[in-house]
C-alpha positions in Angstrom: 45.6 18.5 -112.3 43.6 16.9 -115.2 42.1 18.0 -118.0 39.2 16.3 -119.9 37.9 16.8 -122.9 34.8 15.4 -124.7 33.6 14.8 -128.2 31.6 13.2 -130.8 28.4 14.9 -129.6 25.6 15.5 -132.3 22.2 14.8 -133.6 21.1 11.6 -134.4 17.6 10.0 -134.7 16.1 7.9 -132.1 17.4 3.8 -132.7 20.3 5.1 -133.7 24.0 5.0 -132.3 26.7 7.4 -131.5 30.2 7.2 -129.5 31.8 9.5 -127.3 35.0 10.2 -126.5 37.2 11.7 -123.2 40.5 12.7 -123.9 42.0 13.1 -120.3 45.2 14.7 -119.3 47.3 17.0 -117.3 50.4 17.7 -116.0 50.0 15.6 -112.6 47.8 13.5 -114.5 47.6 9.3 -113.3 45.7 6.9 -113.7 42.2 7.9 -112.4 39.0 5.7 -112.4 36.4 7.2 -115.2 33.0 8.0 -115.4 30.3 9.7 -117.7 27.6 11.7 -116.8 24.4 13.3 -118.4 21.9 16.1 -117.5 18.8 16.9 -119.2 16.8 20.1 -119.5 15.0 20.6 -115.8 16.8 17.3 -114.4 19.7 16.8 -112.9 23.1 15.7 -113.5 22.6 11.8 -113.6 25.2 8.9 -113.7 25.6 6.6 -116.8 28.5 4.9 -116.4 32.2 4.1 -115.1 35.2 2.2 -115.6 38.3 1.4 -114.0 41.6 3.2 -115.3 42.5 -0.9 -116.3 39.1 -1.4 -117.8 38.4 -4.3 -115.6 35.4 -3.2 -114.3 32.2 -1.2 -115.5 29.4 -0.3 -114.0 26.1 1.1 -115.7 23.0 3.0 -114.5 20.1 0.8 -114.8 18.5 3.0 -117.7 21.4 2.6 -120.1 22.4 -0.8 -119.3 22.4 -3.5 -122.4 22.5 0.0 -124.6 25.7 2.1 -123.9 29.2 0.2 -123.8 32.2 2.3 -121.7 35.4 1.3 -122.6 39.1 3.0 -122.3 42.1 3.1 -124.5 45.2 3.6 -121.9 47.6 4.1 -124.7 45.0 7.7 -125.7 44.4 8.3 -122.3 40.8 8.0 -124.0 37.5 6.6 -122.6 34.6 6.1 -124.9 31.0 5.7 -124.4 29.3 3.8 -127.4 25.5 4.3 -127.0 23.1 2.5 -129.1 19.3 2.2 -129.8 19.2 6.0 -128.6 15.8 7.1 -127.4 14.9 10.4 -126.9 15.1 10.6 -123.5 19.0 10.2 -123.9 18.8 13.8 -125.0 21.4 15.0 -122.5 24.6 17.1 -122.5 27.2 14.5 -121.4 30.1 14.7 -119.7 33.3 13.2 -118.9 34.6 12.7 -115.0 37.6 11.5 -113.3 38.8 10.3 -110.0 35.7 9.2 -107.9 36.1 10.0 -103.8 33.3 7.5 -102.9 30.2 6.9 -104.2 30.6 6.8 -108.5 26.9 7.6 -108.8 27.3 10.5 -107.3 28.8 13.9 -109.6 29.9 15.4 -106.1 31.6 12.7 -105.7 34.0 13.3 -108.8 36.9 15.0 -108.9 37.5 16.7 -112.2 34.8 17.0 -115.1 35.0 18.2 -119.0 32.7 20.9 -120.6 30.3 18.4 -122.2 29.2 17.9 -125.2 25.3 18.1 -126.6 23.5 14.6 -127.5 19.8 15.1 -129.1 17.8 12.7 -130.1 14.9 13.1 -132.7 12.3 11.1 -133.9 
């Protein structure tokens, strides 16, 4: 039903910043709350953030919060995550998800996810 597609993954050096983007769509496609997530080597997949399809509302795991901005562009069907003084433990593939059942912080939870895309940090 939706399709999501991320980008602007990459290598950058720790204190550094870098934005992501979800493109979402889909032939049923509506207007779906969105979320990212990220999972590390060994760990596992972890919220970050999620926003309502208005952009009304965010909410941010603890460990990113005051660092990464989500925002949404409704006229792209795009949500972005902009993610600032980058540590290395941010090294993650992150990826985009749509349509929460319940609980947000949860990834079973989510409806429909994108492929990800690789963030590493170096230092």
């Amino acid at each position: 039903q939706v399709q999501l597609v991320e980008s602007g993954g990459g290598l950058v050096q720790a204190g550094g910043s870098l934005r992501l983007s979800c493109a979402a769509s889909g032939r049923t496609f509506s207007n779906y709350p969105m979320g990212w997530f990220r999972q590390a080597p060994g760990l596992e997949r972890a919220f970050v953030a999620a926003i309502t399809w208005s952009g009304g509302n965010t909410f941010y795991a603890d460990s990113v919060k005051g660092r990464f901005t989500i925002s949404i562009d409704n006229a792209k069907n795009t949500v972005y995550l902009q993610m600032a003084s980058l540590k290395r433990e941010d090294t993650a593939v992150y990826y985009c998800a749509a349509d929460p059942e319940g609980d947000y912080t949860r990834p079973v939870d989510w409806a429909f996810w994108g492929q990800g895309t690789q963030v590493t940090i170096s230092s």
